[in-house]
C-alpha positions in Angstrom: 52.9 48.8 115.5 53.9 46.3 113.2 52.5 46.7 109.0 51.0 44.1 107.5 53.0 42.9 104.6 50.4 42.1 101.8 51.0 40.4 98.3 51.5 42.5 95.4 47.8 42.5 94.2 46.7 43.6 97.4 49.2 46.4 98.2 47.8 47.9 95.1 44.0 47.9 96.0 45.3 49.1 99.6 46.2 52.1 97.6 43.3 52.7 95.5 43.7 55.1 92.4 47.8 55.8 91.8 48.9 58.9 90.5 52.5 60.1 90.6 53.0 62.1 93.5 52.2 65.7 93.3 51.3 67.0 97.0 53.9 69.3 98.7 54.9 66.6 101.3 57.2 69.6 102.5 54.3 70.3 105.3 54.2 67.0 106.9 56.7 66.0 109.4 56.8 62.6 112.0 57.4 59.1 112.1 55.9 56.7 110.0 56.2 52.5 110.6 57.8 50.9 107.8 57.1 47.9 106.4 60.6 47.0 106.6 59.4 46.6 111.1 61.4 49.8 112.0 59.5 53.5 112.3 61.2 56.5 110.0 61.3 60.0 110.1 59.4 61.7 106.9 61.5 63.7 105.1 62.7 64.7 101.8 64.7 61.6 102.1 62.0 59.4 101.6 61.0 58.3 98.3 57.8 58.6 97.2 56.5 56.2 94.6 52.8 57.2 94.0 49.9 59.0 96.0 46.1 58.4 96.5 43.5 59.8 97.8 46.0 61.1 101.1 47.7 58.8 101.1 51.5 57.8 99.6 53.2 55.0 98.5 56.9 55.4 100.8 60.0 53.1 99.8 62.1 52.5 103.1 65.1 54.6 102.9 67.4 51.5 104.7 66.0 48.4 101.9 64.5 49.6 98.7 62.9 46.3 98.6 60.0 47.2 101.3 57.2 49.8 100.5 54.8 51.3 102.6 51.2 52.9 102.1 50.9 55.4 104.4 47.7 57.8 104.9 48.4 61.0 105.7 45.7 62.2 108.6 44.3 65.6 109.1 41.8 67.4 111.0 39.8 69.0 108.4 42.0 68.4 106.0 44.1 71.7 107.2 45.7 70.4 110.3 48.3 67.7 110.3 47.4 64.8 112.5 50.3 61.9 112.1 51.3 59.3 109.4 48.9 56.2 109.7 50.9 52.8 107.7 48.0 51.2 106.1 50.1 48.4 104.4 53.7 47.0 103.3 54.7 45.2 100.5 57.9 43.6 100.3 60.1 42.1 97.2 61.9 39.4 97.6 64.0 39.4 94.4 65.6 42.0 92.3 64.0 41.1 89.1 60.5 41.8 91.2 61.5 44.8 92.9 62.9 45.9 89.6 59.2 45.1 87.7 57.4 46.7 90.7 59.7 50.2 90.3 58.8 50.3 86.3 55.4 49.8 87.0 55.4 53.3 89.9 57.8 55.3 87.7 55.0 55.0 84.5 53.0 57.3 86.8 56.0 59.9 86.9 
């Protein structure tokens, strides 16, 4: 299923309250559709920018340049249900990609 690619503003209410990621993704595994159109496996690979409420900000491990807000679904909250893409963003310049990684690594 294809993500919507929103603007900048709105990738960043998709996500809600940032902080820098500090849930032990090392219990989820699957597939996740990218904003970049193609579907990844999750895996220490994939860099994570920021997390909300479960839910992470992924950077596509083929182009840098598209992000992904994926939720993480559960049953519970104990069982591990799937990777659901919520939104994309995508920069279309280095000087904005660049801008948009110093914003995410203040939260680190």
């Amino acid at each position: 299923m294809a993500v919507q690619l929103l603007k900048l503003d709105g990738f960043l209410q998709s996500i809600g309250t940032a902080i820098r990621p500090q849930m032990d993704m090392s219990i989820y595994h699957g597939a996740f559709d990218c904003a970049c159109g193609n579907s990844h496996a999750y895996g220490p690979h994939i860099d994570l920018l920021c997390e909300g409420s479960m839910r992470v900000v992924m950077v596509c491990p083929n182009d840098r340049s598209y992000m992904t807000n994926v939720a993480i679904k559960t049953f519970l909250l104990v069982k591990f249900r799937g990777f659901a893409s919520i939104a994309g963003w995508h920069a279309k310049t280095p000087e904005v990609l660049t801008a948009a990684h110093s914003v995410f690594n203040e939260l680190r």
